[in-house]
C-alpha positions as CSV (number, residue, x, y, z in Angstrom):
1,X,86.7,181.2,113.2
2,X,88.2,179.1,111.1
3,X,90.5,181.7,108.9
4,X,91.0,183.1,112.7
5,X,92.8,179.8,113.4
6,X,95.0,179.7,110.2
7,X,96.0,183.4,110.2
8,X,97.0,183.2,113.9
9,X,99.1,179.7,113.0
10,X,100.6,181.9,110.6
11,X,101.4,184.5,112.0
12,X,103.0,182.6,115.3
13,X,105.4,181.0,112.3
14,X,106.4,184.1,111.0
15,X,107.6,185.1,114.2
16,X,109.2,182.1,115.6
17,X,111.1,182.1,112.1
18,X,111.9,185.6,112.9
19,X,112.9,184.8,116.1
20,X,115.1,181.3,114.9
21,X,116.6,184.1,112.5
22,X,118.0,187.0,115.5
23,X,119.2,183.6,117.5
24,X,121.1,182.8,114.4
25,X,122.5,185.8,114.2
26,X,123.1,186.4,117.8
27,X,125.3,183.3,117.9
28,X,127.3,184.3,114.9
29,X,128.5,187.4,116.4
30,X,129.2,186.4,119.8
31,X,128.8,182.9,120.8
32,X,128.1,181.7,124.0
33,X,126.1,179.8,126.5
34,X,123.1,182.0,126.3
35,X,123.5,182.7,122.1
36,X,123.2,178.5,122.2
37,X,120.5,178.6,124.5
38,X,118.6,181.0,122.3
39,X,119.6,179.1,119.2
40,X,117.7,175.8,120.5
41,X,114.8,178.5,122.0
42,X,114.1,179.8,118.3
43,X,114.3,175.9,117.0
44,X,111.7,174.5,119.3
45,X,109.6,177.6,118.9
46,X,109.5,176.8,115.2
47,X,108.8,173.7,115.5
48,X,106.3,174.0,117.7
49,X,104.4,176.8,115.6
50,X,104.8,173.7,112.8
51,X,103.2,171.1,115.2
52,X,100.4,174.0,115.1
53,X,99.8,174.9,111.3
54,X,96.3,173.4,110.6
55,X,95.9,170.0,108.7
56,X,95.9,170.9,104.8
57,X,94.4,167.4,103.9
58,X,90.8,169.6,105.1
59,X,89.1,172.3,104.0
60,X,88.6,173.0,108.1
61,X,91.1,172.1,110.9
62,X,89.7,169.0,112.8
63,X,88.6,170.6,116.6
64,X,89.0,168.1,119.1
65,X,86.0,167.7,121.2
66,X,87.0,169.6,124.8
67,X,84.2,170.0,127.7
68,X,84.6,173.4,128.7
69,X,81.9,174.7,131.5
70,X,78.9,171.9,131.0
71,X,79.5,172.8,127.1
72,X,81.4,170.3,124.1
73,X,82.4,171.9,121.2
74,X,82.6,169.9,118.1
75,X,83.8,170.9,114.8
76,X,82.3,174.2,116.0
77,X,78.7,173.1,117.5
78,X,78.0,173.4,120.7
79,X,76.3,170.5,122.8
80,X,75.3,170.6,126.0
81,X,76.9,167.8,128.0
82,X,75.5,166.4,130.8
83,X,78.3,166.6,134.0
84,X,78.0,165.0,137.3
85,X,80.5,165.4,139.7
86,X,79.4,163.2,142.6
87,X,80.4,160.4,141.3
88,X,84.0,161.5,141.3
């Protein structure tokens, strides 16, 4: 799961690089309103696909414990969580 995670990090930078790339290009021929637009598409798209890249300091990216259907998942175990709704 875990090489899952880094591959598809990668691969979503590859292609928002690619993408930054045609928007760069895009503008260069023709500029306009939408060529800019795309422009500042392509550069949040990158740097959100940076945000994403796992942590290198680990061997593992650190999961965040999320409650998902009476289940946690922590650093890939699952728990059973205890939920009760009435008191909402």
């Amino acid at each position: 799961m875990e090489k899952r995670i880094l591959i598809a990090s990668w691969l979503f930078l590859i292609g928002s690089s690619l993408f930054l790339i045609d928007s760069m290009f895009e503008a260069a021929q023709h500029f306009s309103f939408m060529s800019l637009l795309h422009l500042s598409e392509g550069v949040l798209f990158l740097i959100g696909s940076i945000f994403f890249m796992p942590s290198s300091s680990s061997s593992s990216p650190s999961l965040p414990k999320t409650v998902c259907n009476n289940h946690s998942e922590t650093q890939g175990k699952l728990e059973l969580v205890a939920t009760d709704y009435a008191d909402e």
